[in-house]
C-alpha positions as CSV (number, residue, x, y, z in Angstrom):
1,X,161.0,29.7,82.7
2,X,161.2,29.4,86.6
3,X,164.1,27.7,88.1
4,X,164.0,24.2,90.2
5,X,164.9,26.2,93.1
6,X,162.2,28.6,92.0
7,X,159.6,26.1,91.8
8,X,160.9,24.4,95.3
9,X,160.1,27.4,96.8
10,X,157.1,28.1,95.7
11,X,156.6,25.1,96.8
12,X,157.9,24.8,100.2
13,X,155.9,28.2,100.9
14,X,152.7,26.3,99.9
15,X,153.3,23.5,102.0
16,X,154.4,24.9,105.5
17,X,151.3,27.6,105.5
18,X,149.8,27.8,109.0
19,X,153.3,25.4,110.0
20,X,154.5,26.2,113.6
21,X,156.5,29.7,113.5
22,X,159.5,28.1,114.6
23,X,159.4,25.4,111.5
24,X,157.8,27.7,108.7
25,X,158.6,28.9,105.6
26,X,160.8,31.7,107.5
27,X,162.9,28.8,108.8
28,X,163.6,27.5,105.9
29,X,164.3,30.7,103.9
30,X,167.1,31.1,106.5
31,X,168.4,27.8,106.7
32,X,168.5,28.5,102.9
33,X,170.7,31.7,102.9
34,X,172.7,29.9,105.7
35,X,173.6,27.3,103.6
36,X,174.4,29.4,100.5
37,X,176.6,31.6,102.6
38,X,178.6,28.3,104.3
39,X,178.5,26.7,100.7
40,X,180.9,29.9,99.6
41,X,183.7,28.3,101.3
42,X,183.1,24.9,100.5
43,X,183.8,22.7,97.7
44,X,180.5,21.2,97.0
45,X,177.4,20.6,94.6
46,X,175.6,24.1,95.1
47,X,172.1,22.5,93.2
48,X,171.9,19.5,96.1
49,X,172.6,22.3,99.1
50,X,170.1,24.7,98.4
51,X,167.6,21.5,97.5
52,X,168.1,20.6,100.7
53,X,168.4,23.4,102.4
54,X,164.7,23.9,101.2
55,X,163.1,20.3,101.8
56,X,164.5,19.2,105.0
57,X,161.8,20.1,107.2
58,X,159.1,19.4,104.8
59,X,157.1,17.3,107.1
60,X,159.4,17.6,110.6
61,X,158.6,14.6,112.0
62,X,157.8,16.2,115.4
63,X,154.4,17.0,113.6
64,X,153.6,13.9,111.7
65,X,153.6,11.7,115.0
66,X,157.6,11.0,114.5
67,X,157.2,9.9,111.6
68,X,160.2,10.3,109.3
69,X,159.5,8.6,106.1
70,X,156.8,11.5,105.0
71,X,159.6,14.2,104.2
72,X,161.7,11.7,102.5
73,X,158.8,10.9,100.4
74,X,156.6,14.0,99.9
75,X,160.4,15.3,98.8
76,X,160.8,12.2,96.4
77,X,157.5,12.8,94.5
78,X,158.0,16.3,94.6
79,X,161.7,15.8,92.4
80,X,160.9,13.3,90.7
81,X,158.1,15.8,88.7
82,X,161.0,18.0,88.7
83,X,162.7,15.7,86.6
84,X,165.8,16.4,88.6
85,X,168.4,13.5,87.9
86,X,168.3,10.4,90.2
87,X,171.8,11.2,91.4
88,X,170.9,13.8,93.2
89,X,167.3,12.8,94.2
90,X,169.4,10.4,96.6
91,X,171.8,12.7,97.7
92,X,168.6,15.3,98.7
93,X,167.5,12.5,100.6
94,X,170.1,11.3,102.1
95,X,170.9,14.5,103.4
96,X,167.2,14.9,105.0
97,X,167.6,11.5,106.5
98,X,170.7,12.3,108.0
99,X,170.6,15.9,109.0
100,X,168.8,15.6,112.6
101,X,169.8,16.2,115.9
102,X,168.4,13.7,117.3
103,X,169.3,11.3,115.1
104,X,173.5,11.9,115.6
105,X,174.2,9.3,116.7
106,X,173.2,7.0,113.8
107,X,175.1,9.9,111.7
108,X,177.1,8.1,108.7
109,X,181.1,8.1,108.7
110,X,182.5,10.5,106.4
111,X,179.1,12.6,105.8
112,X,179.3,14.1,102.2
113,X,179.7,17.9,102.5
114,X,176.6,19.2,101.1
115,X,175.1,17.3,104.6
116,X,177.7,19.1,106.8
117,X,176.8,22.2,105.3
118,X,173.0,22.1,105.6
119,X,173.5,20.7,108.9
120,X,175.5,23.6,110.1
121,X,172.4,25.8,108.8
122,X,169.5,24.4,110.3
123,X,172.0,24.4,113.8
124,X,172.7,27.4,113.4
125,X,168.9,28.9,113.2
126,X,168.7,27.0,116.4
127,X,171.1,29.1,118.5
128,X,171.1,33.0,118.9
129,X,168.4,35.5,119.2
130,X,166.5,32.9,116.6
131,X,167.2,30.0,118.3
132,X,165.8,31.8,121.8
133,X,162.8,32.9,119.8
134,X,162.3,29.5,117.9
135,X,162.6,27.6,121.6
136,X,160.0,29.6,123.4
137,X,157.9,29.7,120.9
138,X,157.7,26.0,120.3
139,X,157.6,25.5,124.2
140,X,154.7,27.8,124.0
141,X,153.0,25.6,121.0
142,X,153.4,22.6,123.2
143,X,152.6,24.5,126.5
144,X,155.3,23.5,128.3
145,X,156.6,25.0,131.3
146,X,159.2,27.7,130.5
147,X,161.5,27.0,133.6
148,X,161.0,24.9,137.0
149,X,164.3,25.0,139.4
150,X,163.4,21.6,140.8
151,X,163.3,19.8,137.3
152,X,167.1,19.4,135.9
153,X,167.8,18.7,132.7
154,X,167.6,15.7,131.1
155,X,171.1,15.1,129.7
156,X,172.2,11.8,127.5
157,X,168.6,11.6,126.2
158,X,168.6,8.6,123.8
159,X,166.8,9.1,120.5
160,X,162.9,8.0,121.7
161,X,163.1,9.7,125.4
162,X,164.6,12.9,123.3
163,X,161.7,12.5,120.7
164,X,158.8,12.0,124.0
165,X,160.1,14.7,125.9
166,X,158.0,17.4,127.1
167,X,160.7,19.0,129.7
168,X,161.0,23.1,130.4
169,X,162.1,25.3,127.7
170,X,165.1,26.5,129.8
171,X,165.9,22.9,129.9
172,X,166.0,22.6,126.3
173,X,168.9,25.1,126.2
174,X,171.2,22.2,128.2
175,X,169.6,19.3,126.5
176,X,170.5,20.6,123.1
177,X,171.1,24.3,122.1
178,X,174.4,25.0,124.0
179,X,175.4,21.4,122.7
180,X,175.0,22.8,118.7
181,X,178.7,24.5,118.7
182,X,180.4,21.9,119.2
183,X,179.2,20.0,116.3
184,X,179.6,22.2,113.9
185,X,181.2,20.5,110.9
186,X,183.0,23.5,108.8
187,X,184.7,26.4,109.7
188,X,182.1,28.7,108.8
189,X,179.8,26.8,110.2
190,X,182.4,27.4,113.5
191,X,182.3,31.1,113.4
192,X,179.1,32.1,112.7
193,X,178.2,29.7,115.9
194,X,180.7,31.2,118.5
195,X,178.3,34.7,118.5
196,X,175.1,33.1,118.7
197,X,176.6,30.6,121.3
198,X,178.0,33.5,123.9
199,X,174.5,35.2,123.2
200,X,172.4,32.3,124.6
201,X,174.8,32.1,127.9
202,X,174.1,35.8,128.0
203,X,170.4,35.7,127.9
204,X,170.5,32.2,130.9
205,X,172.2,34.5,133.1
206,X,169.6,37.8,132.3
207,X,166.8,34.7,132.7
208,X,168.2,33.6,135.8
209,X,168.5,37.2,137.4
210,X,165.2,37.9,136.4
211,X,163.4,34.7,137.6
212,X,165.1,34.7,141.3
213,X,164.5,38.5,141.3
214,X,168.0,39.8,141.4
């Protein structure tokens, strides 16, 4: 008999077919393993981390016209028939609710640590080689500009202008990226940031050369 997790998967992989590259299956898979690997050093409830881990981008927002109750309840429904305890239905949730970037500053006091730990994840697959990746090809989806000198960053966004915004893809890098290593909430989370961090300054100054011709 297949697992919960089995059966989540299978489901998530059904759901996000034909989703953006940077918000598929693949980015959940590693925001999964991610998770797992941070959980290791954490006491925590393993079953509501890789839950999830699995559901949080469900239906991102960003695609359902910013609409954050669909994840919440597609994630619901989808538990419920799983006949996975109440309990921790509403810690899932909770944890989806909570885990955006864009929504930190609304972020509860004294998060549970299964949210830290997710949280660090799906940071985490934003910075590095995947974060570049996931950021240009997202800009790419949306056709933005990749980089304008006279267009600075937009820093201090609140939550609507961040949501609306429609800046560079190098911008995106100041506006948030380089901004994910200092919230990281465990040390793990810490560590496996500083690399990924340093790798992204690296590639702004290869970008930079390249752009002004160096």
């Amino acid at each position: 008999m297949k697992s919960t997790i089995d059966n989540t998967i299978e489901f998530v992989k059904e759901k996000l077919e034909g989703a953006e590259a940077g918000h598929d299956w693949f980015h959940i898979e590693r925001v999964w393993k991610l998770s797992k690997k941070i959980a290791e050093t954490e006491d925590c409830d393993q079953n509501v981390v890789e839950l999830s881990a699995l559901l949080h981008d469900i239906a991102d927002p960003k695609f359902h016209n910013g609409d954050e109750t669909i994840a919440p309840q597609i994630s619901r429904e989808f538990l419920e028939l799983q006949n996975v305890p109440d309990e921790t239905i509403e810690k899932v949730l909770f944890i989806i609710n909570n885990i955006s970037f864009k929504n930190r500053d609304q972020a509860p006091q004294n998060p549970p640590i299964e949210l830290k730990i997710v949280q660090d994840a799906d940071r985490i697959d934003a910075i590095g080689a995947i974060g570049v990746a996931r950021t240009f090809n997202f800009g790419g989806f949306k056709n933005n500009l990749m980089y304008d000198p006279a267009t600075p960053p937009n820093l201090g966004m609140s939550k609507d202008q961040y949501k609306k915004s429609n800046g560079t893809t190098i911008n995106h890098f100041y506006e948030k990226l380089l901004l994910l290593k200092d919230l990281m909430n465990t040390e793990k989370g810490k560590k496996l940031a500083e690399e990924r961090h340093d790798y992204m300054l690296n590639f702004l100054d290869q970008f930079y050369r390249e752009w002004n011709v160096d």
